[in-house]
C-alpha positions in Angstrom: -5.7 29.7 40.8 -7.9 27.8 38.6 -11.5 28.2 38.2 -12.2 24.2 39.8 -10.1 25.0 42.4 -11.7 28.5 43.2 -15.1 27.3 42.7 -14.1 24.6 45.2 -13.1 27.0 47.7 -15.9 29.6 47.9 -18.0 26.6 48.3 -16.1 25.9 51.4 -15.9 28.9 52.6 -19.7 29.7 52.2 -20.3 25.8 54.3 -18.0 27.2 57.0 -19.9 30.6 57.3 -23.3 28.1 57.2 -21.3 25.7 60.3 -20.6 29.1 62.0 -24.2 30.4 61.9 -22.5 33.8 60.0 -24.0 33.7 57.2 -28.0 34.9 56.7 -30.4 35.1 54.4 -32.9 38.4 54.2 -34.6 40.4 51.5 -33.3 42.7 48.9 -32.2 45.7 50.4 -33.5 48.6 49.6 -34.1 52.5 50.6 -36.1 55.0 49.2 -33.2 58.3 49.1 -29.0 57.9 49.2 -29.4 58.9 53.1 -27.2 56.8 55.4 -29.3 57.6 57.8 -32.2 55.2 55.6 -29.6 52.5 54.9 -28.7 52.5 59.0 -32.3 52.4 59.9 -32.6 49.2 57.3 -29.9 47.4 58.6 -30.7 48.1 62.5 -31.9 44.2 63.3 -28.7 43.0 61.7 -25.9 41.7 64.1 -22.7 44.3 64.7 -19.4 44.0 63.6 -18.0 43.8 60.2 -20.8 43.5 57.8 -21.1 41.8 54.7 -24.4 42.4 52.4 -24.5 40.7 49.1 -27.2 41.4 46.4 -28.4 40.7 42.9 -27.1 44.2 42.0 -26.8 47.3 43.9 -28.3 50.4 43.1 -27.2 53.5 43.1 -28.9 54.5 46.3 -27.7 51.8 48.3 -24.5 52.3 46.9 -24.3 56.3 47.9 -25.8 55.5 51.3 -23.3 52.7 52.2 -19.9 55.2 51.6 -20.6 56.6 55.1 -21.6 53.4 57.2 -18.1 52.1 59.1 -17.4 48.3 58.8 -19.9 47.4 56.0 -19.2 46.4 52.6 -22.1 46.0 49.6 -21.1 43.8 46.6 -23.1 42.5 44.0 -23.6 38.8 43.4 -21.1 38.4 40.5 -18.1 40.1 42.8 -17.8 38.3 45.6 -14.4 37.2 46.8 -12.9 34.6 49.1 -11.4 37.9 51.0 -14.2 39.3 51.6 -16.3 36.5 52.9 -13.1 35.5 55.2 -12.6 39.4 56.7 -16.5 39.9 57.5 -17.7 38.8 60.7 -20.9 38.5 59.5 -22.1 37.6 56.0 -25.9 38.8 54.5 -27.0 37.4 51.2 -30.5 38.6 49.2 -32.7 35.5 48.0 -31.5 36.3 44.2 -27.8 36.8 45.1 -28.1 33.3 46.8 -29.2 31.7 43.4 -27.0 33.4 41.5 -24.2 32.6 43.4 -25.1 28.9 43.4 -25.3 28.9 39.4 -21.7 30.2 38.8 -20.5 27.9 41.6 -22.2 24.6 40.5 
């Protein structure tokens, strides 16, 4: 696929989530120890289901915390895919992913 035509498409797929009220916006996470426990307690006002968090970059804490947590998936801004956007049910995006995102899609 080329890059106008995958640009193209993640820009669609991003409007659908939008159209679908799936996709939300919230703050950088963040958690002060690699305890799953931590990264549960940070994401307890998020909706269920198969979970989607994108940031600007994740750290090494979120990272070791998130192994354990069923049905979520961390990526950072720069690695986002059309699959995994399509398999979560719900999508979370941190302010700076957001604009990141829109510079390597515009």
């Amino acid at each position: 696929m080329n890059k106008k035509m995958y640009k193209a498409a993640m820009q669609c797929i991003f409007s659908q989530l939008a159209r679908e009220e799936r996709l939300f916006i919230i703050n950088e996470p963040s958690i002060a120890k690699p305890k799953t426990k931590e990264l549960i307690q940070e994401l307890k006002g998020y909706k269920g289901g198969k979970r989607l968090i994108i940031s600007r970059e994740i750290g090494d804490m979120i990272e070791l915390a998130s192994r354990n947590v069923r049905d979520l998936k961390i990526l950072a801004s720069g690695r986002v895919d059309p699959l995994s956007l399509l398999n979560a049910d719900f999508t979370y995006v941190s302010e700076n992913a957001l604009k990141n995102i829109e510079e390597s899609l515009a």
